[in-house]
Every structure is written in structure tokens, then in C-alpha cells.
C-alpha positions as CSV (number, residue, x, y, z in Angstrom):
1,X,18.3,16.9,1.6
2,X,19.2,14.2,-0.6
3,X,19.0,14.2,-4.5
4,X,16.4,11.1,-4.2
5,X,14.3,12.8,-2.0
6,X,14.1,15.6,-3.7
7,X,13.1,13.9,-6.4
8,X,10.2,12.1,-4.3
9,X,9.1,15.8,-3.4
10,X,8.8,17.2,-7.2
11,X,6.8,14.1,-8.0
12,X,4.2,14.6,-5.4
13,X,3.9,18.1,-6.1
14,X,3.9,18.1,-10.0
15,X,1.1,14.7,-9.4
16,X,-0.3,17.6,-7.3
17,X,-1.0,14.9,-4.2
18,X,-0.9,16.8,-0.6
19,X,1.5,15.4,1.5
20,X,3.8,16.6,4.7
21,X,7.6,15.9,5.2
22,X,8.3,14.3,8.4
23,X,10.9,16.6,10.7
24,X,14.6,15.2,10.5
25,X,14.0,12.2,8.2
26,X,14.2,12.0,4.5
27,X,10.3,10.5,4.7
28,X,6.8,11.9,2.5
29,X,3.4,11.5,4.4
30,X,-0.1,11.3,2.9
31,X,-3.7,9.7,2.5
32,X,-5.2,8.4,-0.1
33,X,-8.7,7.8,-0.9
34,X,-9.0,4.7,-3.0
35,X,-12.3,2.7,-4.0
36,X,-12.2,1.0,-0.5
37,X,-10.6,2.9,2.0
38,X,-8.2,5.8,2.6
39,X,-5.1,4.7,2.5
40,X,-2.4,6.2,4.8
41,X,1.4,6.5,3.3
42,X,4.8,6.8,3.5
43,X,8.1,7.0,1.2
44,X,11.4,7.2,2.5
45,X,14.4,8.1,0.5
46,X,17.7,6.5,1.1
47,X,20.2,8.8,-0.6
48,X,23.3,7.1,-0.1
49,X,22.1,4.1,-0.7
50,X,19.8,5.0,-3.8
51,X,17.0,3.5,-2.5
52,X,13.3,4.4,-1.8
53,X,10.9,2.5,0.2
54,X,6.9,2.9,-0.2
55,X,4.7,1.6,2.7
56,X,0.7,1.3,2.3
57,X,-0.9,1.2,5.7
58,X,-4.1,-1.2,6.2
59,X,-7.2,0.8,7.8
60,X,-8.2,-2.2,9.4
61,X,-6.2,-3.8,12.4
62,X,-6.1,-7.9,12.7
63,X,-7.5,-8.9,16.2
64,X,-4.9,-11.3,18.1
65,X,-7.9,-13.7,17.4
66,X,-7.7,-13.6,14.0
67,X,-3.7,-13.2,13.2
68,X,-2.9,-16.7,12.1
69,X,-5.8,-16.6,9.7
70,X,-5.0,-13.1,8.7
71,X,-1.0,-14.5,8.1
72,X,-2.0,-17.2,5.7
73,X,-4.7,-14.7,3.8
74,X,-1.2,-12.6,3.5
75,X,0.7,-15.2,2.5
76,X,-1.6,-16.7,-0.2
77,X,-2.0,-12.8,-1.6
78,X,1.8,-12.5,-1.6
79,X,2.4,-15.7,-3.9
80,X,0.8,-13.8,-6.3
81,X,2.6,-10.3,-6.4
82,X,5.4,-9.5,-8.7
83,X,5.7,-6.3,-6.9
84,X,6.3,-5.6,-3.2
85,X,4.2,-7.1,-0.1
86,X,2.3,-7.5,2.1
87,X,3.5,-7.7,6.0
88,X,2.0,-8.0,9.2
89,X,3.2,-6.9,12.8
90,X,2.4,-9.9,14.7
91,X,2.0,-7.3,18.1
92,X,-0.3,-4.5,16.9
93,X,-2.2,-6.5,14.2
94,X,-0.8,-3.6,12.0
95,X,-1.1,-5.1,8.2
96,X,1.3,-3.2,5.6
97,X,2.1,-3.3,2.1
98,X,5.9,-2.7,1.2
99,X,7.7,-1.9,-1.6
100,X,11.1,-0.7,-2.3
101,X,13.7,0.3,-5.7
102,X,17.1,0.4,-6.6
103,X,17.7,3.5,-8.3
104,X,20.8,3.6,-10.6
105,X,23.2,6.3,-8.7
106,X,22.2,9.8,-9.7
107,X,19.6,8.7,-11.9
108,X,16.2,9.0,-9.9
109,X,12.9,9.0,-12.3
110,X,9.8,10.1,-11.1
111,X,7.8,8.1,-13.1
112,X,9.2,5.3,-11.2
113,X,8.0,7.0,-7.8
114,X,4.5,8.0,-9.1
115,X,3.9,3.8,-9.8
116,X,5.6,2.8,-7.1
117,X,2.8,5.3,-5.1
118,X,-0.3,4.2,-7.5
119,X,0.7,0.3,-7.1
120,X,1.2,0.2,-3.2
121,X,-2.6,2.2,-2.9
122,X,-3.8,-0.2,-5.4
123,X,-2.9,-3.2,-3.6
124,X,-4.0,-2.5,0.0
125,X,-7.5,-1.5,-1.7
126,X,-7.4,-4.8,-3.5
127,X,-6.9,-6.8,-0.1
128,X,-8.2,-4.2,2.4
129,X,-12.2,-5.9,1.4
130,X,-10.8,-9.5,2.1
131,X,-9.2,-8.4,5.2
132,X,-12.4,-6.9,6.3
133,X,-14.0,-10.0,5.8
134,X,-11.8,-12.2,7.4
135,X,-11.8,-9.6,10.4
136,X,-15.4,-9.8,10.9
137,X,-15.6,-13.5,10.7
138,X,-17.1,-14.9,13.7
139,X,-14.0,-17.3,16.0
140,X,-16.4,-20.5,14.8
141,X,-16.4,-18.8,11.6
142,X,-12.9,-18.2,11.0
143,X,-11.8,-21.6,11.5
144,X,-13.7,-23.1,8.7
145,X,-13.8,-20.0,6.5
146,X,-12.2,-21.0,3.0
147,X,-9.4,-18.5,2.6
148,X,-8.6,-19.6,-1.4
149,X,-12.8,-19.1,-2.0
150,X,-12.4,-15.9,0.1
151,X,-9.7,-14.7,-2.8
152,X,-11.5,-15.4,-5.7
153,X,-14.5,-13.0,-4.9
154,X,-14.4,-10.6,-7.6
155,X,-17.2,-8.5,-6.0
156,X,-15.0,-7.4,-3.5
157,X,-12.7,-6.1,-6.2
158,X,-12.5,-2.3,-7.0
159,X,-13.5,-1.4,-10.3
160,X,-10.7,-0.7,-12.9
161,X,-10.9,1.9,-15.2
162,X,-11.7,1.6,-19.1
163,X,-9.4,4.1,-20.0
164,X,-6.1,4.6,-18.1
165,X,-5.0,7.2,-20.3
166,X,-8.2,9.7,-18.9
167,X,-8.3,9.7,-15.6
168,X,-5.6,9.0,-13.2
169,X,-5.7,5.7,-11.4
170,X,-5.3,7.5,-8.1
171,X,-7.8,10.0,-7.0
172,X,-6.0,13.0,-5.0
173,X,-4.8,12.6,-1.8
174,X,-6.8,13.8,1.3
175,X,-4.7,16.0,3.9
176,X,-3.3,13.4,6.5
């Protein structure tokens, strides 16, 4: 076991988040429940390399009908991240979010991992309501449906805090 993954492991367990190690790979499973959805996750730790990458799992899958739409929904949300994004497998309708880091060699914080974690569940239960809508749009629907008016709907947006400092951003995980 790499040092970086390690690392990844003493972060979940001192954030006290339940999560399984995947046999033979250097990769952290768990679920989430966010304000939206549970959200499914994974880190993998590159040891070599110094790298880890954090993947957010959509609970909604795009219908072929709706994948160019969904694309350009994807798109428009990515233009606006600074951190990470989102991704779509064009043959299982499987949306992501993705987000990797550079660690300096031998220096791994788990600070860094624990934000890396609460931003990639924060953002798939940001888009995960505007997904759903878009999903349940009718084919006659989707073709006129105003993606930019779509993304400016703030009741579809979680609720954020008042106090950070209280209450952790990210409830505990569930048990995948």
C-alpha cells in the first residue's frame, strides 16, 4: 500500500465516513447522503505518481433520448467550475463528476482529501436536481426547454449552511 493511500484511508476514518477498499487496487468506496441524493464514490490513489483522483457518481442515468441535451447542460455547468467536472459516458448515460490533485512527493495532506471528497458530493447534488429535470422532460419538451433558464433556478439548489464552522458540510456516509 502506497503512502498516498494510506493517507486517503486515515482521512476517512478520522472524518469517521464508512467506506470499503476495493480488492487489489489502491481505490476507497462509499455513499453519501447529500440534500438531493445519495451519492456513490470513489478515490483512487496513484502512489507513484502522487496523484489522487475523486469520482462523484450521478443517481440518475441520461436516456439515449436525452444525451445531447444532457451534454450541453454538462458543458454550460462545467464553464463555471474552478474545480473538477463533470463527464458523461455517451454509452450507458452514466453522468460523473471528476476531480483529481498533484500532491507534492511525500507530502500528502488530508485536508486536501477531505475537500476534495466534500466538493465532488457538493457538486453532483448541485446538478443532480437539473439533471432530473432535464431527464423527465417530455422529447417535445426537451427540444425547446431553455437550458441557461434551467440553471438559474435557485429552488432547485440545496440549502447551504449558516455556519460552516458547526456542522460538517457532509452528513456521514451510508454503507455502500
Amino acid at each position: 500500500m502506497s503512502a498516498l493511500h494510506a493517507t486517503v484511508l486515515t482521512a476517512f476514518k478520522n472524518k469517521g465516513w464508512a467506506c470499503h477498499e476495493v480488492p487489489k487496487m489502491e481505490v476507497v468506496e462509499a455513499s453519501f447522503e447529500a440534500y438531493h441524493t445519495k451519492v456513490p464514490l470513489h478515490v483512487q490513489s496513484y502512489g507513484e505518481m502522487h496523484i489522487i483522483c475523486v469520482v462523484a457518481n450521478a443517481s440518475i442515468t441520461v436516456p439515449d433520448s436525452h444525451k445531447n441535451r444532457a451534454a450541453e447542460l454538462l458543458m454550460r455547468v462545467n464553464r463555471d467550475l474552478n474545480l473538477g467536472s463533470f463527464e458523461m459516458d455517451w454509452d450507458s448515460g452514466t453522468v460523473v463528476f471528476r476531480q483529481g490533485h498533484v500532491f507534492s512527493k511525500h507530502r500528502y495532506d488530508e485536508a486536501i482529501i477531505i475537500n476534495l471528497v466534500h466538493n465532488a458530493i457538493a457538486e453532483m447534488d448541485r446538478l443532480t436536481p437539473f439533471l432530473g429535470e432535464l431527464c423527465k422532460a417530455t422529447p417535445p419538451m426537451l427540444k425547446v426547454m431553455d437550458l441557461r433558464q434551467l440553471l438559474r433556478r435557485e429552488d432547485l439548489l440545496p440549502v447551504v449552511p449558516e455556519d460552516d464552522d458547526e456542522e460538517d458540510p457532509v452528513p456521514a456516509p451510508v454503507s455502500p
